[in-house]
N, C-alpha and C positions, 0 to 999 in steps of 0.2 A: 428191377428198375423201380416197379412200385414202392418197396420197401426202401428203397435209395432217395426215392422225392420225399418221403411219408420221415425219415430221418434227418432229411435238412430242413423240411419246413417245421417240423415239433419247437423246436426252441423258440421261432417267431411267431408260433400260438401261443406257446408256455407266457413269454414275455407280453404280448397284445394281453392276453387273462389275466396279466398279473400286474399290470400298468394300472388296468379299471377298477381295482379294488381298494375300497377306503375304510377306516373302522366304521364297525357300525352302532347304532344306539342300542337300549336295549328295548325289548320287548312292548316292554309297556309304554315309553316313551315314543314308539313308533304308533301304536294305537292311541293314545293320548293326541299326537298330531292331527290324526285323520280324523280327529272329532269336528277341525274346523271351529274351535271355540273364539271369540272375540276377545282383542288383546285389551292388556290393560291399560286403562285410562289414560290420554297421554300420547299411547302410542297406536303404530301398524303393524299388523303383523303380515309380513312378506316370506313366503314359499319358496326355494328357490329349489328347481327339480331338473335332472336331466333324464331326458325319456327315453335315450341311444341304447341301443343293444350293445352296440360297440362303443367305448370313446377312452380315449386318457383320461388320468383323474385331472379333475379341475378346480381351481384355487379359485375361492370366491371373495370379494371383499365388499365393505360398505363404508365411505368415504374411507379408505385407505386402510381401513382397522381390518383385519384377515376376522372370516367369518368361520371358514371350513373349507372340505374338499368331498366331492361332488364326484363317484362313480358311474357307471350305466347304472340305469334305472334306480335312484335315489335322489331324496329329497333331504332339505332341510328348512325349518323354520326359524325365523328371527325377527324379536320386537324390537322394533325401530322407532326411535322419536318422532313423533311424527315432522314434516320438515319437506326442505327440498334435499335428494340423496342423491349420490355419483355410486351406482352398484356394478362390478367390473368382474369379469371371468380372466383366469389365465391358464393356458395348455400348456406344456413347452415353453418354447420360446416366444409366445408372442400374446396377447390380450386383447380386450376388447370392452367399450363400456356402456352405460344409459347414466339418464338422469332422470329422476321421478319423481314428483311432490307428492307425499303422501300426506294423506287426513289421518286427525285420530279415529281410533274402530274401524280402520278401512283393513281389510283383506287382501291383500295382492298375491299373484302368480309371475314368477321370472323363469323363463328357460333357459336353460344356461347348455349348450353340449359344442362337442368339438365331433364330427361325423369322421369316420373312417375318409385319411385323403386330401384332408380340410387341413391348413395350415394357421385358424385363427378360428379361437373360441368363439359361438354365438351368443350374446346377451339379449332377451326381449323380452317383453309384456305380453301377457298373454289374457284372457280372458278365462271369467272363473271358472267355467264345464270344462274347459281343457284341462285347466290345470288343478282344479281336483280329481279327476281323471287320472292323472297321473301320477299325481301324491297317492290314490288310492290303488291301483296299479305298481308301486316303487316301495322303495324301505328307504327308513332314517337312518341319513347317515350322522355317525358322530360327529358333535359340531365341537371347535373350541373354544 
């Protein structure tokens, strides 16, 4: 009986494991992020990290332009002009947004995950210990 549950459930771990995975950066561009250096002139640079153990990958965007996608436990970074911005998650079928005025030099943290259950990605601001925290704790995902 055991080996009969342990049979049907594999495929819907296989697929839950294989859902969460995005390319990743390489090496040095994943320690280059976590230096936390100040963007250039002009602009912000915003984090955008999901800290889930579990989740679907997730579509990130900023005013409508696609940024990346977003695994359990990865980050990515993006210089943004500074400005007022509409930054948006999407899972599946469904999304979710903010709106943020950023200063030049400023540094921000966005969470972005979809939790095991959840039917709509979460998008928020978070505060910097959190979310260096979890840049520092996560890996770079490839962005495009």
């Amino acid at each position: 009986m055991r080996r009969i549950l342990v049979a049907l459930l594999l495929p819907f771990v296989m697929a839950a494991c294989q859902s969460s995975t995005v390319a990743m950066a390489p090496p040095g561009q994943d320690a280059a992020g976590k230096q936390f250096n100040p963007p250039p002139p002009g602009t912000a640079a915003v984090y955008f990290y999901n800290p889930a153990a579990a989740s679907p990958v997730l579509n990130v965007s900023v005013d409508g332009l696609y940024i990346g996608q977003l695994g359990t436990q990865t980050w990515m970074r993006a210089e943004i002009n500074a400005g007022h911005h509409v930054f948006r998650c999407r899972g599946g079928n469904s999304g979710n947004g903010i709106w943020l005025n950023l200063a030049p030099g400023q540094i921000r943290f966005i969470d972005v995950q979809m939790l095991p259950g959840q039917y709509v990605c979460t998008i928020r601001e978070t505060g910097p210990d959190v979310g260096r925290a979890s840049v520092l704790n996560g890996s770079r995902a490839l962005q495009q």
